[in-house]
C-alpha positions as CSV (number, residue, x, y, z in Angstrom):
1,X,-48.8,-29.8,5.6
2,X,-51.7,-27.8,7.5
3,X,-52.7,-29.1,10.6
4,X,-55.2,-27.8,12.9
5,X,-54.5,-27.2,16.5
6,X,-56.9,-28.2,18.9
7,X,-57.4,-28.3,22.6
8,X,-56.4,-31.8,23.5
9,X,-59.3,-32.7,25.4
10,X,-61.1,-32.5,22.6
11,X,-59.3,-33.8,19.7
12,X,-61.2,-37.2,19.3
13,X,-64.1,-34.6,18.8
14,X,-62.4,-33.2,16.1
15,X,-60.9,-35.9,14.5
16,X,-64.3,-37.2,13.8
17,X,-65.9,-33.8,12.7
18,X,-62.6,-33.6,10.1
19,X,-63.4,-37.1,8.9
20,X,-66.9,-37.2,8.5
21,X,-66.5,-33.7,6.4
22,X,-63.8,-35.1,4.1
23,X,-61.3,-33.0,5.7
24,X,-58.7,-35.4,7.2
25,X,-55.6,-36.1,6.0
26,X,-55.2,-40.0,6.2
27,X,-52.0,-41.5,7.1
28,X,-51.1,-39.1,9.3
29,X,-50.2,-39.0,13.4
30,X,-51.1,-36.7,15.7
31,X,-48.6,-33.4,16.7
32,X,-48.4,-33.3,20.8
33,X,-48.5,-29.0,20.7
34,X,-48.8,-28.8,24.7
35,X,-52.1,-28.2,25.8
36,X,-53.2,-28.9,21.6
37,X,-53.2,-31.7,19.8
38,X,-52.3,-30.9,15.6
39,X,-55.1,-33.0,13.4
40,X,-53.4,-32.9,9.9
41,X,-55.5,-31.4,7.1
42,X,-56.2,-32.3,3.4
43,X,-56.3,-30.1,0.2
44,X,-60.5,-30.5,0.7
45,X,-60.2,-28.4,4.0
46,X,-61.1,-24.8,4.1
47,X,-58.7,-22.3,5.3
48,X,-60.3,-21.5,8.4
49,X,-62.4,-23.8,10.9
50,X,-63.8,-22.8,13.9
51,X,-61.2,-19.9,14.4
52,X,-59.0,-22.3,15.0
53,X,-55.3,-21.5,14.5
54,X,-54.2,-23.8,11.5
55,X,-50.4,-24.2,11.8
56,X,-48.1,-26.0,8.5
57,X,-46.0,-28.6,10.2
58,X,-44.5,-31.8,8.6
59,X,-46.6,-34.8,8.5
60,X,-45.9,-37.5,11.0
61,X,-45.9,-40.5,8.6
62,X,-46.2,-44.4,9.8
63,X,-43.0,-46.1,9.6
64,X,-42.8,-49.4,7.7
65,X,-44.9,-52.6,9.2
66,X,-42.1,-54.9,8.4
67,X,-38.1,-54.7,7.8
68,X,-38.1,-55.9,4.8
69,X,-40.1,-52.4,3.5
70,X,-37.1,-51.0,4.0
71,X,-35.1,-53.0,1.4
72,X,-34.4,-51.6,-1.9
73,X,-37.6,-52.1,-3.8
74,X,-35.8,-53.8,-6.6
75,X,-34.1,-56.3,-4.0
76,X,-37.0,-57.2,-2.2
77,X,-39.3,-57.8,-5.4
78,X,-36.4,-60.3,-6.7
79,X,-36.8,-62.6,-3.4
80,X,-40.6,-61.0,-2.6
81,X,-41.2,-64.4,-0.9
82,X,-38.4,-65.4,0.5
83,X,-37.3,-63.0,2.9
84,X,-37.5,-64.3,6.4
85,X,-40.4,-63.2,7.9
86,X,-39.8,-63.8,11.9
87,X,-36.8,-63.4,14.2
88,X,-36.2,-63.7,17.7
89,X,-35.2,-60.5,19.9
90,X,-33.4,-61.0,22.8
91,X,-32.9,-58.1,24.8
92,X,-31.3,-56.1,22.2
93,X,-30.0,-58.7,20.2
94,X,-31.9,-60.0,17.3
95,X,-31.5,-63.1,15.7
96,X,-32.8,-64.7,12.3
97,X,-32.7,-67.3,10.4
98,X,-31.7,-66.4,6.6
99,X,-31.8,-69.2,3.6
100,X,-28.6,-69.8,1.8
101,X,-29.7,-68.5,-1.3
102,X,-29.9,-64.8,0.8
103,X,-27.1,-65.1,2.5
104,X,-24.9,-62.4,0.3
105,X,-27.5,-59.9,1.3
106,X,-27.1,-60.9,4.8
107,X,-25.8,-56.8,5.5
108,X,-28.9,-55.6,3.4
109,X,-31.3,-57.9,6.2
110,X,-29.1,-56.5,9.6
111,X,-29.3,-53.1,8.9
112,X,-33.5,-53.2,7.5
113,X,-33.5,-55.0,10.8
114,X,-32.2,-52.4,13.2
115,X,-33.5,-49.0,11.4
116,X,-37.1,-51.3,12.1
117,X,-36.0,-52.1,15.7
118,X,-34.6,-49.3,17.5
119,X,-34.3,-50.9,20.7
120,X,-31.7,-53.0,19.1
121,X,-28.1,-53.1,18.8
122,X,-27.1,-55.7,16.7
123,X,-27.9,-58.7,14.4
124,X,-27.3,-62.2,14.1
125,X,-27.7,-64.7,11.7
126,X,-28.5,-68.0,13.4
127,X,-26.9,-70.9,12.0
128,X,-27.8,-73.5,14.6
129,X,-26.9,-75.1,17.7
130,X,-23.3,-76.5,18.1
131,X,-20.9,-78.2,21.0
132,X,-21.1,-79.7,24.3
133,X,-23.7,-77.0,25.8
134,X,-25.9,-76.9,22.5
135,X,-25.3,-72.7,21.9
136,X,-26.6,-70.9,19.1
137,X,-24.0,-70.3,16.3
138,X,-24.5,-66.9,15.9
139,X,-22.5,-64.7,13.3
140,X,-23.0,-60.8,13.7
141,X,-24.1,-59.4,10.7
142,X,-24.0,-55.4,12.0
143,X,-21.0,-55.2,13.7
144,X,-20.9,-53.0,16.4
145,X,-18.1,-51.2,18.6
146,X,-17.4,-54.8,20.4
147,X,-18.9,-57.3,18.3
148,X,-20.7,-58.4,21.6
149,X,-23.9,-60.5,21.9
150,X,-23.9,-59.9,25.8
151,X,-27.2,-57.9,26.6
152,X,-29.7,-57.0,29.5
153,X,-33.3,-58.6,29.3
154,X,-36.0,-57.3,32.0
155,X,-38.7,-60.6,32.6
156,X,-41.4,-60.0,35.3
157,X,-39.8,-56.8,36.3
158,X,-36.2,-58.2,37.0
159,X,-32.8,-57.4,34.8
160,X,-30.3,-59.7,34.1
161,X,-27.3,-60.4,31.8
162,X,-27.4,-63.1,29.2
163,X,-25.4,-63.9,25.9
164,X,-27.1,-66.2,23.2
165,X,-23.5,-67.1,21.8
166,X,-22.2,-68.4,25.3
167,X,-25.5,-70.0,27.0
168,X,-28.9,-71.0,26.1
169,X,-31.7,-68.8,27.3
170,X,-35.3,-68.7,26.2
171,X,-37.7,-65.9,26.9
172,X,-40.5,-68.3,25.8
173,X,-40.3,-69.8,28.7
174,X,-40.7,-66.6,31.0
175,X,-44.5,-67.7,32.3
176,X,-42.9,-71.5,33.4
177,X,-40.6,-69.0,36.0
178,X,-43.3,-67.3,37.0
179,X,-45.3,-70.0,38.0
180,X,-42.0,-71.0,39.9
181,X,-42.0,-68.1,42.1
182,X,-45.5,-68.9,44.0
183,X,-44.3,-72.6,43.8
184,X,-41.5,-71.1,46.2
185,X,-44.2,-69.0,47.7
186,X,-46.2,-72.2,49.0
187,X,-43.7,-74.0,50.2
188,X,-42.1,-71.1,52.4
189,X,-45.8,-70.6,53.7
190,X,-46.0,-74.5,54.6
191,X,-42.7,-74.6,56.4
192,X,-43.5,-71.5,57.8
193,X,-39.6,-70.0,57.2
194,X,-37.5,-69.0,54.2
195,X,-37.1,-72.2,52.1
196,X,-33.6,-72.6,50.4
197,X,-33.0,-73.3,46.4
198,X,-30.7,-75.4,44.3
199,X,-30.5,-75.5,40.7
200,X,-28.0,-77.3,39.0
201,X,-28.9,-76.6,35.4
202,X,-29.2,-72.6,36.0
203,X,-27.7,-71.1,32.7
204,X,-27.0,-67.5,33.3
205,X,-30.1,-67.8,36.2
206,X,-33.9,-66.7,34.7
207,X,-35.3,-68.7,37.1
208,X,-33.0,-67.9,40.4
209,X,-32.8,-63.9,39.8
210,X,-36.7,-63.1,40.8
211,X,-36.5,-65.7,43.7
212,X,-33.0,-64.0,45.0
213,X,-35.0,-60.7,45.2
214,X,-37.4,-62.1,47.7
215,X,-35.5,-62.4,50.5
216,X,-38.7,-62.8,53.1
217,X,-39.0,-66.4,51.3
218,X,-36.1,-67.3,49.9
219,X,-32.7,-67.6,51.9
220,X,-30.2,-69.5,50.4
221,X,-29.2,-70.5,46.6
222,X,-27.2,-72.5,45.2
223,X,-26.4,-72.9,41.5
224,X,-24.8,-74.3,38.8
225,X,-23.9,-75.3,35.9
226,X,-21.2,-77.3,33.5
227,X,-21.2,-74.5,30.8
228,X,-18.2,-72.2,32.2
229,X,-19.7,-68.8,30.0
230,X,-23.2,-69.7,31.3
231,X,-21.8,-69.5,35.1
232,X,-19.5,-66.4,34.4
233,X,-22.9,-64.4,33.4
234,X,-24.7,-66.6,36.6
235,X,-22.2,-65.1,39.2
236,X,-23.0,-61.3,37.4
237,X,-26.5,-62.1,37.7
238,X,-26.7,-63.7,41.1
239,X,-23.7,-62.0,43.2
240,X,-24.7,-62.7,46.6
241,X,-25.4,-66.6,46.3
242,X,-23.1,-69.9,45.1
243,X,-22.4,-69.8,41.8
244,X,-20.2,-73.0,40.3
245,X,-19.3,-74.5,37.4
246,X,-20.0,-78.2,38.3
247,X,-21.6,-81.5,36.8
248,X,-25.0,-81.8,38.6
249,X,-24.9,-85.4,39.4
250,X,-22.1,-84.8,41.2
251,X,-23.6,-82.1,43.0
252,X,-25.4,-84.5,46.3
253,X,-21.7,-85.3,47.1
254,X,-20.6,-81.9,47.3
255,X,-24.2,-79.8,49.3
256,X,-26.1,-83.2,50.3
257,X,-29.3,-82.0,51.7
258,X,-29.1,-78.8,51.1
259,X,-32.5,-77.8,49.3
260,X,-36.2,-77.9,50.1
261,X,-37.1,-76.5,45.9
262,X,-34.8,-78.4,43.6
263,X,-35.2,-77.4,39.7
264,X,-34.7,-79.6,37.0
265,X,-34.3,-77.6,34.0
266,X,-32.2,-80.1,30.9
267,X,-35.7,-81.2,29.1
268,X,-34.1,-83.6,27.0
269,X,-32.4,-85.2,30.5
270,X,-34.5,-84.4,33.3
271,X,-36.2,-87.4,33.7
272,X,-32.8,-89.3,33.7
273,X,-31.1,-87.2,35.8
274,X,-33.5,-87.2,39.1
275,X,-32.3,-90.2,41.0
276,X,-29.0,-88.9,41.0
277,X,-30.2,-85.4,42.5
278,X,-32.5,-86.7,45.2
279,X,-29.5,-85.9,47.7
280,X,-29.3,-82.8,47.1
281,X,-33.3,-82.5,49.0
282,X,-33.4,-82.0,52.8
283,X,-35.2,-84.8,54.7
284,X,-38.2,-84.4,57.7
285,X,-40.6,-82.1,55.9
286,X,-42.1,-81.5,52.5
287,X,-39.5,-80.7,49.6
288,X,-40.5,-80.2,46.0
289,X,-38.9,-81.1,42.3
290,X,-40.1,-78.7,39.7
291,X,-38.8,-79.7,36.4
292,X,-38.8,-79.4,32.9
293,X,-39.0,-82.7,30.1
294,X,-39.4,-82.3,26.4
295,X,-41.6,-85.8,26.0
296,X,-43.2,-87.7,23.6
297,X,-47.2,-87.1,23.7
298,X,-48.4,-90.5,23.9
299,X,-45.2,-91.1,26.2
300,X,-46.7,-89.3,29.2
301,X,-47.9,-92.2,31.4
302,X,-44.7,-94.1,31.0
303,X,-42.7,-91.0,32.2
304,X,-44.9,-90.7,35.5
305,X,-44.3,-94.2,36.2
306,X,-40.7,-93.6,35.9
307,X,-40.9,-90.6,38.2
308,X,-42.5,-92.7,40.6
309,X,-40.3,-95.1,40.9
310,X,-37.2,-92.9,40.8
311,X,-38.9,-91.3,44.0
312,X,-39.5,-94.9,45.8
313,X,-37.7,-93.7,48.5
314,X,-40.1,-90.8,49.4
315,X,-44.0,-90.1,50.1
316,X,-45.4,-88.6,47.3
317,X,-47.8,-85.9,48.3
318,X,-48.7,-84.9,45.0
319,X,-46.9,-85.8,41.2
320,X,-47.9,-83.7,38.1
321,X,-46.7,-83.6,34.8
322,X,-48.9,-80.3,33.0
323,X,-47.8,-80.7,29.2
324,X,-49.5,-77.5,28.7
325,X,-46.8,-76.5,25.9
326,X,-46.5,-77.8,22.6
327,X,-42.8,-78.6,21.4
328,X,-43.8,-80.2,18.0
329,X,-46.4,-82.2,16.3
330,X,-45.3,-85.1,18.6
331,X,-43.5,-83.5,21.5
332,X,-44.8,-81.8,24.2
333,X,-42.6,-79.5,26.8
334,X,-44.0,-80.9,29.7
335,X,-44.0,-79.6,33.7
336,X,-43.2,-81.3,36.2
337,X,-43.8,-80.8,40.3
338,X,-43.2,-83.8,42.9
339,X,-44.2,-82.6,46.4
340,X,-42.1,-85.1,48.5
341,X,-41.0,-86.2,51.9
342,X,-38.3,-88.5,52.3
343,X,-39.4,-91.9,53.9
């Protein structure tokens, strides 16, 4: 196809002039020729403009909007509106749900899938969660050299392993951690030292890794967890603090006192299990819960109350619960931060 080479400074210039004349070729990108740009031409153009070298390069075409343009025509039209039409990508793993009735063509949807995403490197088909530490059932659908789920993400400018098939991680909740790392910023300024962090639902560490690069706040952490592949990829992605596998209500027995930031991350538990981690907070100066709870709606009042009363033991400086995120039509993932000193 002809294209004519411009100086690049002035191609929106000539993009317009090309257009507004007829001359344009639609569809087509832009060529990077150095200090030109390469505006492709249609069969209206003349053969010369503006003495204006006019080179013949091939077109740059868009790629498909979706995967599933890139099934056979024939396949997609017999399921047109079936195909699955969102997936989750998780570093570069991606994972989708696919009906029953598709399932033979599972292969057909992995491989759309990654000549879409090139970033990716394999495919799942998610058949649920399953077992004691409610994983993802994930069955690779593109093998690859190691059939391995285990994958880099980057969140807020910080790398860490993770594995969908051995421990839950969500990068939905990305903007919750983030909000964690100026509650740890507040608290170090009102002590006036580094503070020192404990979570005993960590998972493979989201919420730990940004706060373990801050040295000038943070000193020591300590995490867990009871899922034994979630604390293999923690110690990876936390090398220079306590990792353990360990039941967290155990935990006060084992580090009493050894926190002034506790997380509470198990929203269908958190709420039950505070009482028995109020040990693990430091006593003579203000500490702080930040949790998560996955609560009913009109259930929000009641769970305050029970907060309250878990903490009786303390001063409450300040309780919120921000449900700010919607879980479903009746369910709200809900915040929670207890500034606290022990009585």
């Amino acid at each position: 196809m002809r294209h004519l080479s411009v100086p690049s400074k002035e191609t929106s210039l000539w993009r317009d002039k090309l257009a507004s004349n007829g001359w344009l070729a639609e569809g087509c990108g832009i060529h990077n020729l150095g200090n030109n740009r390469g505006l492709g031409l249609n069969e209206n153009a003349p053969e010369s403009i503006a003495n204006f070298e006019i080179l013949d390069l091939e077109p740059i075409r868009p790629g498909p909007k979706h995967w599933t343009e890139r099934l056979e025509p024939k396949l997609f039209g017999a399921h047109r509106d079936e195909w699955p039409m969102s997936h989750d990508q998780i570093g570069e793993v991606i994972i989708v749900k696919i009906p029953t009735n598709l399932a033979m063509y599972s292969g057909e949807i992995g491989n759309a899938m990654l000549e879409q995403h090139s970033n990716a490197k394999v495919v799942c088909a998610d058949n649920g969660v399953k077992g004691e530490f409610r994983v993802r059932d994930l069955q690779i659908i593109t093998p690859n050299k190691d059939n391995s789920t285990k994958t880099k993400v980057r969140e807020h400018g910080h790398e860490f392993w993770v594995d969908p098939r051995t421990a839950y991680y969500s990068p939905r909740l990305a903007n919750e951690r983030l909000a964690t790392i100026e509650t740890a910023r507040k608290l170090s300024q009102k002590l006036g030292r580094k503070i020192s962090v404990c979570d005993p639902y960590a998972g493979v560490g989201p919420a730990l890794v940004p706060l373990a690069s801050m040295p000038e706040i943070v000193g020591e952490i300590y995490a867990s967890d009871l899922n034994p592949g979630a604390v293999k990829l923690l110690s990876q992605n936390l090398p220079n603090h306590r990792t353990e596998c360990r039941d967290a209500r155990q935990l006060s027995k084992e580090i009493p006192g050894c926190c002034d930031l506790l997380l509470v991350n198990l929203p269908h538990d958190s709420i039950e299990h505070i009482p028995d981690l109020l040990g693990l907070l430091k006593s003579g100066h203000e500490v702080v819960i930040r949790g998560w709870a996955i609560l009913a709606i009109d259930s929000l009042e009641e769970a305050e109350n029970t907060i309250r009363n878990a903490l009786s033991e303390f001063e409450i400086l300040s309780l919120t619960l921000d449900a700010n995120r919607s879980y479903s039509p009746s369910d709200t993932y809900a915040c929670i931060q207890a500034n606290i000193i022990r009585k």
